[in-house]
N, CA and C atoms as an extended XYZ file, in Angstrom:
252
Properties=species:S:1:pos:R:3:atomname:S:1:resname:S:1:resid:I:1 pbc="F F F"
N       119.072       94.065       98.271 N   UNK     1
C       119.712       92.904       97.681 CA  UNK     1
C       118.937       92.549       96.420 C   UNK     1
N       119.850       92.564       95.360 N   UNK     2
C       118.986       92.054       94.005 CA  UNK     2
C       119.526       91.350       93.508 C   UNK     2
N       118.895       89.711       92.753 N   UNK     3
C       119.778       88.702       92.386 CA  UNK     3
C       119.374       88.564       90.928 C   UNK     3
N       120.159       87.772       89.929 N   UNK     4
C       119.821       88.226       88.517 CA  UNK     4
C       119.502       86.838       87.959 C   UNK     4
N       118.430       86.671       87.648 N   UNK     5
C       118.140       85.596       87.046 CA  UNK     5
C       117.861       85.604       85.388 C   UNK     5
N       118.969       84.714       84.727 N   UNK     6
C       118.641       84.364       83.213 CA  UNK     6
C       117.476       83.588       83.309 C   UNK     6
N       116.358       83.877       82.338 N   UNK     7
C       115.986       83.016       82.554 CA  UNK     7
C       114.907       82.487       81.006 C   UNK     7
N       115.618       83.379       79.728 N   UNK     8
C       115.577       83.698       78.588 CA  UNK     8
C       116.686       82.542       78.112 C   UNK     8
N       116.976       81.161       77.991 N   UNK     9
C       117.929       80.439       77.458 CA  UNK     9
C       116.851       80.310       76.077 C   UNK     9
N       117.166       80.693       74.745 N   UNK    10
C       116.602       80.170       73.735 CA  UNK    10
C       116.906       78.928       73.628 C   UNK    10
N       117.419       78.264       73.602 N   UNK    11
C       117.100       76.611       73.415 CA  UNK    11
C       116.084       76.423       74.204 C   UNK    11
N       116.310       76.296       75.280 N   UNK    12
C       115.387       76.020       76.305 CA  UNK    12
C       113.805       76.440       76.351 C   UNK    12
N       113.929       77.326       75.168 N   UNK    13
C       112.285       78.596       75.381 CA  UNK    13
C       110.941       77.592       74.800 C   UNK    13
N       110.151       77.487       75.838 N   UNK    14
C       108.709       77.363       75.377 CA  UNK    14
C       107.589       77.995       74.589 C   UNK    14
N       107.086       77.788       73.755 N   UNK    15
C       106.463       78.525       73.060 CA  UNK    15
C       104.549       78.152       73.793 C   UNK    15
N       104.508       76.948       74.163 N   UNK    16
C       103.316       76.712       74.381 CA  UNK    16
C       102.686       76.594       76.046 C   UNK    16
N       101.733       76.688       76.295 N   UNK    17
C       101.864       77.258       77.921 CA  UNK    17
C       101.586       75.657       78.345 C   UNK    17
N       101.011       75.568       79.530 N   UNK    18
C       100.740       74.279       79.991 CA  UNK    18
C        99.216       73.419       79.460 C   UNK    18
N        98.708       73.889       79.183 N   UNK    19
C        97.094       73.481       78.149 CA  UNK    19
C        97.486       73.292       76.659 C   UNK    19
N        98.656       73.572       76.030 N   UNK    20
C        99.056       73.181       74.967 CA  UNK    20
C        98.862       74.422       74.362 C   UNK    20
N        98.574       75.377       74.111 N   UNK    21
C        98.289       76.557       73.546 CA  UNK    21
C        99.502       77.307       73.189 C   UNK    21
N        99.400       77.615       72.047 N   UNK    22
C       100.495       78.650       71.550 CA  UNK    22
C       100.520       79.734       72.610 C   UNK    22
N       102.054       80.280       73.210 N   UNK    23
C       101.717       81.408       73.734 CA  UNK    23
C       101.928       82.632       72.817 C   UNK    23
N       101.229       83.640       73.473 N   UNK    24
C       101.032       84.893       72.826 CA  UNK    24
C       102.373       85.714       72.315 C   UNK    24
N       102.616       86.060       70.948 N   UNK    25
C       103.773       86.491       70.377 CA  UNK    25
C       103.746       88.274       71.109 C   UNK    25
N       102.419       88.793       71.291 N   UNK    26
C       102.322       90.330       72.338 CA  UNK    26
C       102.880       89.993       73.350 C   UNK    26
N       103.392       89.499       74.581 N   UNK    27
C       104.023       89.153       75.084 CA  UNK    27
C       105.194       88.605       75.335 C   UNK    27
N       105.847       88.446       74.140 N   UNK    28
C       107.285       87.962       73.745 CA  UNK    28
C       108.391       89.078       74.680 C   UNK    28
N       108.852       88.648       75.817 N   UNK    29
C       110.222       89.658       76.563 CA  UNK    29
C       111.464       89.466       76.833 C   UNK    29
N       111.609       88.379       74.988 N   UNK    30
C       113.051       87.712       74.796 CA  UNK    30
C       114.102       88.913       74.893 C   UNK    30
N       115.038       88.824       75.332 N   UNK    31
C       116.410       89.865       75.242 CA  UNK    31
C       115.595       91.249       76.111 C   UNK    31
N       114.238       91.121       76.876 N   UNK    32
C       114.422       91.984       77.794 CA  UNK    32
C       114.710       91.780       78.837 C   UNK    32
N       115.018       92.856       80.105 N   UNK    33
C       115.600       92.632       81.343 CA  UNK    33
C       113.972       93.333       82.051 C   UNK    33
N       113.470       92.921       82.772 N   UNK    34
C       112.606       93.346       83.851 CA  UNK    34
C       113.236       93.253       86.018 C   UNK    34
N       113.072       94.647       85.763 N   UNK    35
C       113.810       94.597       87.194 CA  UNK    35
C       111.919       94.729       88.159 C   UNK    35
N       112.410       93.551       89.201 N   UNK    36
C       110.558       93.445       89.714 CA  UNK    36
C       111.049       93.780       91.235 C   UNK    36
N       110.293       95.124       92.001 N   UNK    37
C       111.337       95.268       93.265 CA  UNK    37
C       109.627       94.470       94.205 C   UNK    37
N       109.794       93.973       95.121 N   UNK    38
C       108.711       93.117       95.840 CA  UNK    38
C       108.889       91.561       95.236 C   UNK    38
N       109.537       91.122       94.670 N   UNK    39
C       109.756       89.944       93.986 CA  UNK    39
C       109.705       88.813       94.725 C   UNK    39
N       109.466       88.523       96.425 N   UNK    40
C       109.826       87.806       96.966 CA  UNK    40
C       108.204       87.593       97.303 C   UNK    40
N       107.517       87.939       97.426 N   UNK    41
C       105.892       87.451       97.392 CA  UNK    41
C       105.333       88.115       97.019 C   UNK    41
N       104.006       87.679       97.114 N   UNK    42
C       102.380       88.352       96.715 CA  UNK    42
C       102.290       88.715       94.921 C   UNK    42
N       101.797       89.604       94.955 N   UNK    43
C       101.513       89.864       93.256 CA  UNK    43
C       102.930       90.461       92.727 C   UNK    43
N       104.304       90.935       93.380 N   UNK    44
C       105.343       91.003       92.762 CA  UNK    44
C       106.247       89.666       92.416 C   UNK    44
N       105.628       89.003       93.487 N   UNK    45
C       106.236       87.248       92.823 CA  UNK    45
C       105.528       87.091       92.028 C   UNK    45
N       104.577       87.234       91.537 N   UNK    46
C       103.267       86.410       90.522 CA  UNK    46
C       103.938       87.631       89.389 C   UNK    46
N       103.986       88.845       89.394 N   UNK    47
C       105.022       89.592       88.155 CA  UNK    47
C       106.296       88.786       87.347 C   UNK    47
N       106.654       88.803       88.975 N   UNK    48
C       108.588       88.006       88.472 CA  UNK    48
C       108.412       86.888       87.503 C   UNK    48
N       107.268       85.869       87.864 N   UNK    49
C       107.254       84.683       87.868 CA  UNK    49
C       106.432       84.841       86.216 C   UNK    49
N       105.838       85.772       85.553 N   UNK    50
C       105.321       85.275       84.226 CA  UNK    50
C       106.390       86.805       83.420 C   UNK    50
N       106.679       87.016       83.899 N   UNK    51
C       107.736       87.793       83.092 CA  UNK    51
C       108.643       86.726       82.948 C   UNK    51
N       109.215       85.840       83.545 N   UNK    52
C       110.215       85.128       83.548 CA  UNK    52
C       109.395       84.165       82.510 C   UNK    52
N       108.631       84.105       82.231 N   UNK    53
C       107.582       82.859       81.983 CA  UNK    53
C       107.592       83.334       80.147 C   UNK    53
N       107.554       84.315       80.101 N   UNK    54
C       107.434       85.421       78.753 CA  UNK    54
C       109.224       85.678       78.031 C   UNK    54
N       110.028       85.291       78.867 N   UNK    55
C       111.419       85.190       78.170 CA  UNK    55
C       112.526       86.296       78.453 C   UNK    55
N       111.849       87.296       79.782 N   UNK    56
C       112.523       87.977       80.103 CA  UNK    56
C       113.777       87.449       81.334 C   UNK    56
N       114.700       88.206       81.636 N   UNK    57
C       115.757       88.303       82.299 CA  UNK    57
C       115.270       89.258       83.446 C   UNK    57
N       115.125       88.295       84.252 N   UNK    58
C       114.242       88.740       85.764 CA  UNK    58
C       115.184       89.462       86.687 C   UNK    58
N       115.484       90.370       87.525 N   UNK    59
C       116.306       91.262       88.063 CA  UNK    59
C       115.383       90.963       89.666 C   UNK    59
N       115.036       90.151       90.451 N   UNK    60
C       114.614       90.205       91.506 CA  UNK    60
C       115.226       90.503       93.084 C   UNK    60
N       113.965       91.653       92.902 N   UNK    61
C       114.599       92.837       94.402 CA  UNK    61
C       113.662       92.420       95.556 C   UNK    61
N       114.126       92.234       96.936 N   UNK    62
C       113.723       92.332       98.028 CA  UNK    62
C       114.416       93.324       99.246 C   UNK    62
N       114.248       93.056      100.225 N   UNK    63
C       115.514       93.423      101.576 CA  UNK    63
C       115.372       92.242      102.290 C   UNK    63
N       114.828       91.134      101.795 N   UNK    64
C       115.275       89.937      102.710 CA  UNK    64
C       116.383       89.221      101.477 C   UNK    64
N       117.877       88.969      101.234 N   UNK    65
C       118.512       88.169      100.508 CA  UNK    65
C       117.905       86.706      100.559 C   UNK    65
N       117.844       85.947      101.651 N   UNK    66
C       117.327       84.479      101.594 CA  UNK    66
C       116.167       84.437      100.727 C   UNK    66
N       115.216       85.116      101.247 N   UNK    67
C       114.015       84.924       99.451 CA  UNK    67
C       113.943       85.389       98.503 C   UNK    67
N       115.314       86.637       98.187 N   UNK    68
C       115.474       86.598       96.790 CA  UNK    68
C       115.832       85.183       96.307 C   UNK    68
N       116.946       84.550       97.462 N   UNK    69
C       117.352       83.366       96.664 CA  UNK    69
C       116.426       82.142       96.186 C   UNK    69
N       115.296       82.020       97.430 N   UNK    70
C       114.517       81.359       97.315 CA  UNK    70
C       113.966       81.262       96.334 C   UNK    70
N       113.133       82.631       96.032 N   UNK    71
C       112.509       82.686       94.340 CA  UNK    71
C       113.322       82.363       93.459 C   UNK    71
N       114.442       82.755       93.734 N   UNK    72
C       115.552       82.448       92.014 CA  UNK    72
C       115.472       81.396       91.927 C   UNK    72
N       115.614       80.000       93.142 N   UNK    73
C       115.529       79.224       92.831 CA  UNK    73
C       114.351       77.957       92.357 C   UNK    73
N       113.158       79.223       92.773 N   UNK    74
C       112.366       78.568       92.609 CA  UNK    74
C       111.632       78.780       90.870 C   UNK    74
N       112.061       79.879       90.483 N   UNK    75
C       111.832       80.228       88.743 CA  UNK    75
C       112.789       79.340       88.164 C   UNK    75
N       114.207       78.987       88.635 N   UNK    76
C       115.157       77.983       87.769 CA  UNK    76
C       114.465       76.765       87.700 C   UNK    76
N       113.780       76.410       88.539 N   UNK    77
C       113.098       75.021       88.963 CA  UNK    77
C       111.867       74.690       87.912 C   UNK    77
N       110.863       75.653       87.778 N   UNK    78
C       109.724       76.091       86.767 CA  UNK    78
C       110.855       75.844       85.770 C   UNK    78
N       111.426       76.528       84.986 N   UNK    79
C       112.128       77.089       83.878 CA  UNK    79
C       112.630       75.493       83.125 C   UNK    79
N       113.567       74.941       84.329 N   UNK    80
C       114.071       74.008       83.413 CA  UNK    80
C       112.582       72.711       83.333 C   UNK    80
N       111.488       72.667       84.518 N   UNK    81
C       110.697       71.727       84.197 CA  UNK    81
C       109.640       72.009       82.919 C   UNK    81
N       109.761       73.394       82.352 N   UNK    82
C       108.853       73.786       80.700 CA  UNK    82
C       108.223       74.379       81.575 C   UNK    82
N       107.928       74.920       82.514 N   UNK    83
C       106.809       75.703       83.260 CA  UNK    83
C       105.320       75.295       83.491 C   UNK    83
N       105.165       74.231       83.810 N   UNK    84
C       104.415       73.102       83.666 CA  UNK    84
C       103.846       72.782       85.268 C   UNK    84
């Protein structure tokens, strides 16, 4: 089960992390797609979660559906609060 999270809205995009700091333009993964398969915990959630953080379009894979959804909803949640 893989669920697709936008999560690249340019209006919406942060440039500065939570300490106020410019984030890093080497890291810019606007208009990319990253498919993360383990996405539902441990260090493949902590992947999903700053790829998504970096402006990519997160593709998150598990074999449990309920915590793909979980995470999706939990990166929409980050996303619209500035990632903060």
């Amino acid at each position: 089960m893989a669920l697709y999270l936008r999560a690249a809205w340019p209006h919406l995009r942060r440039r500065h992390d939570s300490a106020g700091l410019m984030a890093s333009s080497l890291f810019d993964l606007t208009g990319k797609v990253a498919l993360v398969t383990g996405a539902t915990r441990g260090i493949g959630r902590s992947i999903a979660t700053e790829m998504a953080r970096a402006g990519a379009q997160v593709v998150i894979s598990s074999n449990e559906a309920q915590a793909c959804e979980r995470v999706s909803e939990d990166l929409k949640r980050c996303w619209r609060a500035g990632w903060h």
